[in-house]
Wavefront OBJ file of the C-alpha trace (Angstrom):
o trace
v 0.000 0.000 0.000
v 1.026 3.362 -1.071
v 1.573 6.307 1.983
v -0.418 9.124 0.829
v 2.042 12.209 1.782
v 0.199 15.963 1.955
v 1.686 18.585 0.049
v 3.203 21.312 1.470
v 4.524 24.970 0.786
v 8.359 25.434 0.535
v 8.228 27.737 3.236
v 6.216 26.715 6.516
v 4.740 29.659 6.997
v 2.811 30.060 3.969
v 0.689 26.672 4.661
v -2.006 28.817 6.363
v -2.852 29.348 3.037
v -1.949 26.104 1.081
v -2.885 23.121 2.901
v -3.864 20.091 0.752
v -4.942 17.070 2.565
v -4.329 14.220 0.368
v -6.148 11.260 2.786
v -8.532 12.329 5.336
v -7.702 10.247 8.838
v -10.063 7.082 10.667
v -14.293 8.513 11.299
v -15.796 8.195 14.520
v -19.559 9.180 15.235
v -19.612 10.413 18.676
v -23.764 10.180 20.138
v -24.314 12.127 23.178
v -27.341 11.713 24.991
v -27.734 14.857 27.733
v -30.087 13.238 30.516
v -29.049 11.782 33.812
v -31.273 11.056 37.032
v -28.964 13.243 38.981
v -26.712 15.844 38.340
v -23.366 14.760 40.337
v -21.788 17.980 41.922
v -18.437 17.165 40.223
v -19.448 16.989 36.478
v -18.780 19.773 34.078
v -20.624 17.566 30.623
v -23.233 18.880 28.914
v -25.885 16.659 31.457
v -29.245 17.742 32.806
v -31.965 15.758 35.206
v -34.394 13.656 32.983
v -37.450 13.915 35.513
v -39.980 11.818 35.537
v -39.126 10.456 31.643
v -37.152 11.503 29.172
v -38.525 12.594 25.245
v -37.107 9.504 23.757
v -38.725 9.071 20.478
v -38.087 12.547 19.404
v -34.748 12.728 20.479
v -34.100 9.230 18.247
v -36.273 10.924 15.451
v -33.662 14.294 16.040
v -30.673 11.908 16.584
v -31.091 10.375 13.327
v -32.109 13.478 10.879
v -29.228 15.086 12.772
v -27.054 12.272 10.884
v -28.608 12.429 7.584
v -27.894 16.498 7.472
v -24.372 15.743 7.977
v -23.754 12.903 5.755
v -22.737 15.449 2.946
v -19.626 15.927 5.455
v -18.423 12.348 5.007
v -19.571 10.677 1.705
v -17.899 7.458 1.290
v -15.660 7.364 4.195
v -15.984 4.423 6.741
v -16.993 4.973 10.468
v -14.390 2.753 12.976
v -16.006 3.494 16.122
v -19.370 4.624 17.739
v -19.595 5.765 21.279
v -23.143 6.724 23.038
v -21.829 9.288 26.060
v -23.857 11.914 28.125
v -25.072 12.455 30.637
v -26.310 8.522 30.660
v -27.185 7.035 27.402
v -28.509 4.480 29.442
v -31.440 6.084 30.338
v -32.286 4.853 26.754
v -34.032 1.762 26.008
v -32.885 -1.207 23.907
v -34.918 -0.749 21.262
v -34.058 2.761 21.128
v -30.518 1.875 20.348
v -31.195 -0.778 18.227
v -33.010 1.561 16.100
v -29.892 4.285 16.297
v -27.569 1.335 14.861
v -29.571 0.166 12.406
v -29.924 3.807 10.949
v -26.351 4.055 10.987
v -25.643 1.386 9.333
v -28.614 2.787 6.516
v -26.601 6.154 6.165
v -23.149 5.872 7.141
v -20.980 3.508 6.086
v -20.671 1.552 9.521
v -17.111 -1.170 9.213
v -18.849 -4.566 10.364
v -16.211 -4.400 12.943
v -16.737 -1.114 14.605
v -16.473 -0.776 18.133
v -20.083 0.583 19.198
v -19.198 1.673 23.118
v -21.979 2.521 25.028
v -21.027 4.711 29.096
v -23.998 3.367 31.468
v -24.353 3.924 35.133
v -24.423 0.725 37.845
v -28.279 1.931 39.063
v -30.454 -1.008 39.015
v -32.671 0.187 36.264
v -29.921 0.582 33.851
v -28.174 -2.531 34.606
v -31.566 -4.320 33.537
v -30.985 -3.277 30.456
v -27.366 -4.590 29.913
v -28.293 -7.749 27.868
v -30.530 -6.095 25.439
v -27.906 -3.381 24.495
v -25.917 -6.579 23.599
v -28.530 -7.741 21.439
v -28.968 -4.293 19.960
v -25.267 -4.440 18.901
v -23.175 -2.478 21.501
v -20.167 -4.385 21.947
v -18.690 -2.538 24.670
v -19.447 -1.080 28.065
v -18.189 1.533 29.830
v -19.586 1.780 33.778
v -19.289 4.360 35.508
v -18.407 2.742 38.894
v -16.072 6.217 40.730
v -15.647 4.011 43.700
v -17.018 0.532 45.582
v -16.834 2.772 48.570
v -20.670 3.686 49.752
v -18.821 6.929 51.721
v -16.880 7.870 49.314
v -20.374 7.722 46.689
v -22.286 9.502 49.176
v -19.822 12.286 48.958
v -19.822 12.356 45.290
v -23.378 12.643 44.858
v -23.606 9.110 43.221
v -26.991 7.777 43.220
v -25.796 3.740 43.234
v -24.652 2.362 46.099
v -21.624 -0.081 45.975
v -23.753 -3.360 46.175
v -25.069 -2.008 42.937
v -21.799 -0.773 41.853
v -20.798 -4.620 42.363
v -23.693 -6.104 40.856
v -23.432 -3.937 37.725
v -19.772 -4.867 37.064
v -20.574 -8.501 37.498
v -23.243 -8.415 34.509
v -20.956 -6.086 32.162
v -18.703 -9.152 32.576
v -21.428 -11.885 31.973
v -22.614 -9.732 28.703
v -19.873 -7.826 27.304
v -16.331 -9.293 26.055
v -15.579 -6.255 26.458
v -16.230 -3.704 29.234
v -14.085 -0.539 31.286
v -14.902 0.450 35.015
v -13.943 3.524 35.500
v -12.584 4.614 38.929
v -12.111 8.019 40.572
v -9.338 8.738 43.480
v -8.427 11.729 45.422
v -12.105 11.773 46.930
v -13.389 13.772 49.999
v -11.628 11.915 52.674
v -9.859 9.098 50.721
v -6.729 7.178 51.862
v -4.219 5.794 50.033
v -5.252 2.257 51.048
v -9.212 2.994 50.350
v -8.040 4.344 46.923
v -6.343 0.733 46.093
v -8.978 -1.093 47.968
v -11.033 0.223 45.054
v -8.768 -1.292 42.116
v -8.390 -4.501 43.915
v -12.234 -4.623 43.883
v -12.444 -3.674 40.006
v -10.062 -6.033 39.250
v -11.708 -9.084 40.518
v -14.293 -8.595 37.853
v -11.407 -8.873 35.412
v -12.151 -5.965 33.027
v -10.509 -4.909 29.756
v -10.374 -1.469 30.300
v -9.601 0.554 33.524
v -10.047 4.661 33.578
v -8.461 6.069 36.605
v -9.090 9.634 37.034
v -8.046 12.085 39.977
v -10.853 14.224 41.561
v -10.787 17.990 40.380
v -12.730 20.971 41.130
v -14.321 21.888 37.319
v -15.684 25.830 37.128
v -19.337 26.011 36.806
v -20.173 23.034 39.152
v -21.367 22.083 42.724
v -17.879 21.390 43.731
v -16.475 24.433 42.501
v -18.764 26.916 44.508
v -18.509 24.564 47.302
v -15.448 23.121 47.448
v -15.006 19.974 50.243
v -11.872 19.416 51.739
v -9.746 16.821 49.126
v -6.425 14.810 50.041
v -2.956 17.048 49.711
v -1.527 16.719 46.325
v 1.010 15.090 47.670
v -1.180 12.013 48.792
v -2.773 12.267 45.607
v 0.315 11.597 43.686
v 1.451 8.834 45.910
v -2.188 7.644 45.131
v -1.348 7.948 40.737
v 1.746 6.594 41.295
v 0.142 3.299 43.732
v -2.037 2.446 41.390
v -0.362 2.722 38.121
v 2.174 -0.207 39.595
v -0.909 -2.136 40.711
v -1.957 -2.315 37.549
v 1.092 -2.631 35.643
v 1.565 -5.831 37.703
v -1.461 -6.862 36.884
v -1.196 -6.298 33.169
v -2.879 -3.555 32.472
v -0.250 -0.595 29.909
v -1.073 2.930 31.025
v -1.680 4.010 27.433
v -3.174 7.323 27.511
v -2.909 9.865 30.704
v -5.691 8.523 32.636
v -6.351 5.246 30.764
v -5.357 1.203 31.263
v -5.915 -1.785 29.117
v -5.367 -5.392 29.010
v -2.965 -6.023 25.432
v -4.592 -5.348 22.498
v -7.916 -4.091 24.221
v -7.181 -0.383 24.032
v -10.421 2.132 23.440
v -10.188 2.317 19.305
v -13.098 5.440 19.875
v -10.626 7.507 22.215
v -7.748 5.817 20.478
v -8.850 8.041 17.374
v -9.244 11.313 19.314
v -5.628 11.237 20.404
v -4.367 10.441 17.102
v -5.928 13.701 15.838
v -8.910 11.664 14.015
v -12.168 12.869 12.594
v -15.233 12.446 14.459
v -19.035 13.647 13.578
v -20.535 14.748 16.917
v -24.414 14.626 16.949
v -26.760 15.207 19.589
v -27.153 18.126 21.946
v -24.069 19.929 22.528
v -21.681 17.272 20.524
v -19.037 18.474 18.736
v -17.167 17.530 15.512
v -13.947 17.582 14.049
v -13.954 16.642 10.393
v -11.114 17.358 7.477
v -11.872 18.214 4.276
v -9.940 18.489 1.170
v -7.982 21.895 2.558
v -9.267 22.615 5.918
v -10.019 21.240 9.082
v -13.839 21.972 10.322
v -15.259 22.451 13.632
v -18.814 22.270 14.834
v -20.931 22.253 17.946
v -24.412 21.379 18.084
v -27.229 22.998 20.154
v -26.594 22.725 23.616
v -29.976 22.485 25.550
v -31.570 19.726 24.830
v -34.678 21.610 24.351
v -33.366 24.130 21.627
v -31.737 21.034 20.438
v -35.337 19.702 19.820
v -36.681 22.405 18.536
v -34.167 23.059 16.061
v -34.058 19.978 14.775
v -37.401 20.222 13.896
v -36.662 22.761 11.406
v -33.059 20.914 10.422
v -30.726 23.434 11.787
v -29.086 21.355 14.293
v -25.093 23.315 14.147
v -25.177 25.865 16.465
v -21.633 27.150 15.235
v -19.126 26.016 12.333
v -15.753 27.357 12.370
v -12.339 26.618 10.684
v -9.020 25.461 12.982
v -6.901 28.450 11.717
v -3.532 26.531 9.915
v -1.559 27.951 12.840
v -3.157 26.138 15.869
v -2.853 22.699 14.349
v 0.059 21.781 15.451
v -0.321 22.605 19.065
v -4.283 21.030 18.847
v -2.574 17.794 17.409
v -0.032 17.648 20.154
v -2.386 18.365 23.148
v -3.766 15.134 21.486
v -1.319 13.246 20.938
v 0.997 13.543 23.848
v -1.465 11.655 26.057
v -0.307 8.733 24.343
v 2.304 6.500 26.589
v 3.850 5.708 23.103
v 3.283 9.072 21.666
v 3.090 9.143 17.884
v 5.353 8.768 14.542
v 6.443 11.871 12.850
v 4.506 10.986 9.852
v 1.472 11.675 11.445
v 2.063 14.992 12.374
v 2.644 15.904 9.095
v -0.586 14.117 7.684
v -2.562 15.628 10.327
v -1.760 18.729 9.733
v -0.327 19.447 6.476
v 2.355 21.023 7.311
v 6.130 19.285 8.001
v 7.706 18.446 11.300
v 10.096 21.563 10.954
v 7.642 23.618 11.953
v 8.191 22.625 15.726
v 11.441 20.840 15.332
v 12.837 23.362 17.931
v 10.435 23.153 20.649
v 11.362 19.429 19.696
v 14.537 19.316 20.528
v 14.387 21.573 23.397
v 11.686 19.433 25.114
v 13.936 16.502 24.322
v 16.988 18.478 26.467
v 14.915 18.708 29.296
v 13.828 15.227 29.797
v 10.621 15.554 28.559
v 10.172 13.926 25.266
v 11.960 11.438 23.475
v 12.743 12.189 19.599
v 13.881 9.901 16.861
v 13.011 8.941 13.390
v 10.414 6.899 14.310
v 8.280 8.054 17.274
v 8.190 11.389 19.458
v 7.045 10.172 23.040
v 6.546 12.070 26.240
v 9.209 10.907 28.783
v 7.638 9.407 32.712
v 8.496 13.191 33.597
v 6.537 14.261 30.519
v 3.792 12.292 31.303
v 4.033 13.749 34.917
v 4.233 17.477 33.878
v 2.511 17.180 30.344
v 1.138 20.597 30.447
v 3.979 22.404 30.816
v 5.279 21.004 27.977
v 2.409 21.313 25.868
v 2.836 24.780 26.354
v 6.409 24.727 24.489
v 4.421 24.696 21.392
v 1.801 27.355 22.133
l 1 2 3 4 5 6 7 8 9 10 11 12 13 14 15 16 17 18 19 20 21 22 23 24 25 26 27 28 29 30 31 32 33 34 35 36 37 38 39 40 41 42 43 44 45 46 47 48 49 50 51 52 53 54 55 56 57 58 59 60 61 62 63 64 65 66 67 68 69 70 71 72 73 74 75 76 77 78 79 80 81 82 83 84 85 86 87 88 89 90 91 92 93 94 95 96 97 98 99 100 101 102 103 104 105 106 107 108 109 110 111 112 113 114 115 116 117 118 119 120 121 122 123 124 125 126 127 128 129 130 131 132 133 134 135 136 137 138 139 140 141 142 143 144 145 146 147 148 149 150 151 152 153 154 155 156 157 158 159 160 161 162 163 164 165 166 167 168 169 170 171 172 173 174 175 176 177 178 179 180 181 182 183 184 185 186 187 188 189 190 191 192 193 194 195 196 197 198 199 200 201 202 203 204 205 206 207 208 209 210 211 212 213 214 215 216 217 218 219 220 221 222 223 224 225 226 227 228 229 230 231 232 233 234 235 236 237 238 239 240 241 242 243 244 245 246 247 248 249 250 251 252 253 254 255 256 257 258 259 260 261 262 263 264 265 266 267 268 269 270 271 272 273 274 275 276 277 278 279 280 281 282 283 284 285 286 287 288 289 290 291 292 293 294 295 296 297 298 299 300 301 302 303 304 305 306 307 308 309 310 311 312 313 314 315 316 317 318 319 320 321 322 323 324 325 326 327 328 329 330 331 332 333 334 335 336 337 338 339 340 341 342 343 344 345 346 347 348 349 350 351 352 353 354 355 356 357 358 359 360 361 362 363 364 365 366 367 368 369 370 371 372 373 374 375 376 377 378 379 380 381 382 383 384 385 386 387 388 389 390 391 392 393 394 395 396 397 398
């Protein structure tokens, strides 16, 4: 198979103006559903209380014209991955998602082997629902556990308890071949041994896929205007650092900043985000990233799910459309893909962007002085430090 290589201007600067992408990269179809039961005090997504029910035949009938109104945006290329987020997509019923799939495949051009990822939350009512998701053609789970602690759920504002939390992992097992927990630390009152008590629990149910994520304060949450009293940052490292060896000795790489996987079972969907992929966002408040012959396109649909609704109705779902200026490519493709344990090669970069590896060969090398990357011919990686202080070093290429 023949590389396709993008053509670029003799002089750097002038690509603003000259990009020509010969290949556009891998298509993912992000769906996010904005309901939850509960608003937890810590989350900063685009989520709002369902109520007593939520509208879900129109938002299916929105979900799915929302699709057809973009498909002029990606004619002929294959979608990889699907991922249902929120909010809690599975407030949704089987059938609902059956339908969803089955209009993607009618539209898009869905690969047979896609991963289809659906996030659910352990409550009872949407672990019910596990098995017919299965038969509706998700192939992977993603649970929201946070923690098997019932103290430390209390204090997050988590509706399940940790018998359900339990429970829920047990059927993702029994119905998926493929499932993540994912796990919070640095909680209100946390130790470091509670914090591995809750791995040790996750890994008994032998998962895939492990997202460990430390506890921060997001602006415009419940948290934020009242703040309770976290664990030191030094406990909180010795916490990262705890159970990233746990789980290296238990197999499980550290791919991506917050992310752990069994070999060969990484997440393709976020997989594609941190190799600067394409993705068609639809839903309320989704976003896209798409490339087109000479420009890369972003686009954010209506937030609310009400104006959502109400514009679909009319087919305006795109709240705003704007071009990634030629300029902030670079840094947008590094804040990507320096997440990535193994980083990326340099022929990426320049397919990604259009524009050649010279551009930041400096802030290369300099980076590479200070410990924080690795450089060669083959792959630029973050360094452990790197990993450890990546923002600092993504702003080397600001």
């Amino acid at each position: 198979m023949t590389r396709t290589i993008p053509i670029f201007a003799q002089n750097p600067v002038s690509t603003a103006t000259t990009l020509e992408f010969r290949k556009s990269p891998a298509l993912s179809l992000y769906v996010h559903v904005p309901w939850c039961v509960q608003k937890c005090p810590y989350c900063d997504f685009n989520s709002h209380e369902a109520g007593e029910t939520i509208p879900e035949r129109a938002y299916v009938d929105a979900l799915i014209a929302d699709l057809q109104s973009a498909l002029p945006l990606i004619w002929g290329r294959p979608v990889v991955s699907v991922f249902f987020g929120g909010g809690t997509p599975s407030l949704l019923s089987p059938a609902a998602i059956d339908e969803l799939l089955a209009a993607f495949r009618a539209l898009a051009m869905l690969s047979p082997e896609a991963e289809i990822t659906l996030e659910a939350n352990p409550g009872t009512v949407e672990a019910s629902k596990f098995a017919g998701f299965r038969a509706a053609g998700v192939n992977r789970l993603s649970l929201g556990i946070q923690s098997f602690n019932d103290a430390h759920l209390r204090a997050l504002g988590r509706i399940h308890d940790a018998a359900e939390a339990k429970t829920a992992a047990r059927l993702a097992g029994e119905h998926f071949e493929r499932f993540n927990l994912d796990l919070m630390y640095g909680l209100p009152g946390q130790t470091l041994d509670e914090a591995l008590a809750d791995v040790e629990t996750a890994l008994g149910f032998a998962p895939r896929h492990l997202s460990c994520y430390q506890l921060t304060l997001e602006p415009n949450t419940r948290f934020a205007a009242f703040p309770p009293e976290l664990p030191e940052g030094d406990v909180c490292a010795d916490m990262q650092e705890a159970i990233e060896a746990r789980l290296a000795a238990a197999g499980y790489a550290n791919y991506e900043t917050s992310a752990f996987a069994q070999h060969g079972k990484q997440c393709l969907h976020n997989l594609n985000y941190w190799h600067f992929g394409d993705y068609l966002g639809i839903g309320a408040g989704a976003h896209s990233k798409l490339t087109l012959h000479d420009r890369v396109l972003r686009q954010m649909r209506w937030k609310h799910p009400a104006a959502y609704l109400e514009k679909a109705a009319g087919g305006d779902m795109v709240q705003e459309t704007r071009d990634i200026p030629a300029v902030q490519l670079p840094f947008e493709f590094l804040m990507n893909a320096l997440r990535l344990a193994d980083g990326f090669a340099p022929h990426l970069f320049e397919s990604r962007t259009a524009q050649p590896l010279t551009t930041i060969l400096p802030q290369l090398k300099a980076a590479e002085a200070d410990g924080l990357l690795t450089v060669s011919a083959e792959r630029i990686a973050p360094t452990l430090r790197g990993r450890r202080f990546l923002n600092p070093l993504l702003e080397r290429f600001l």
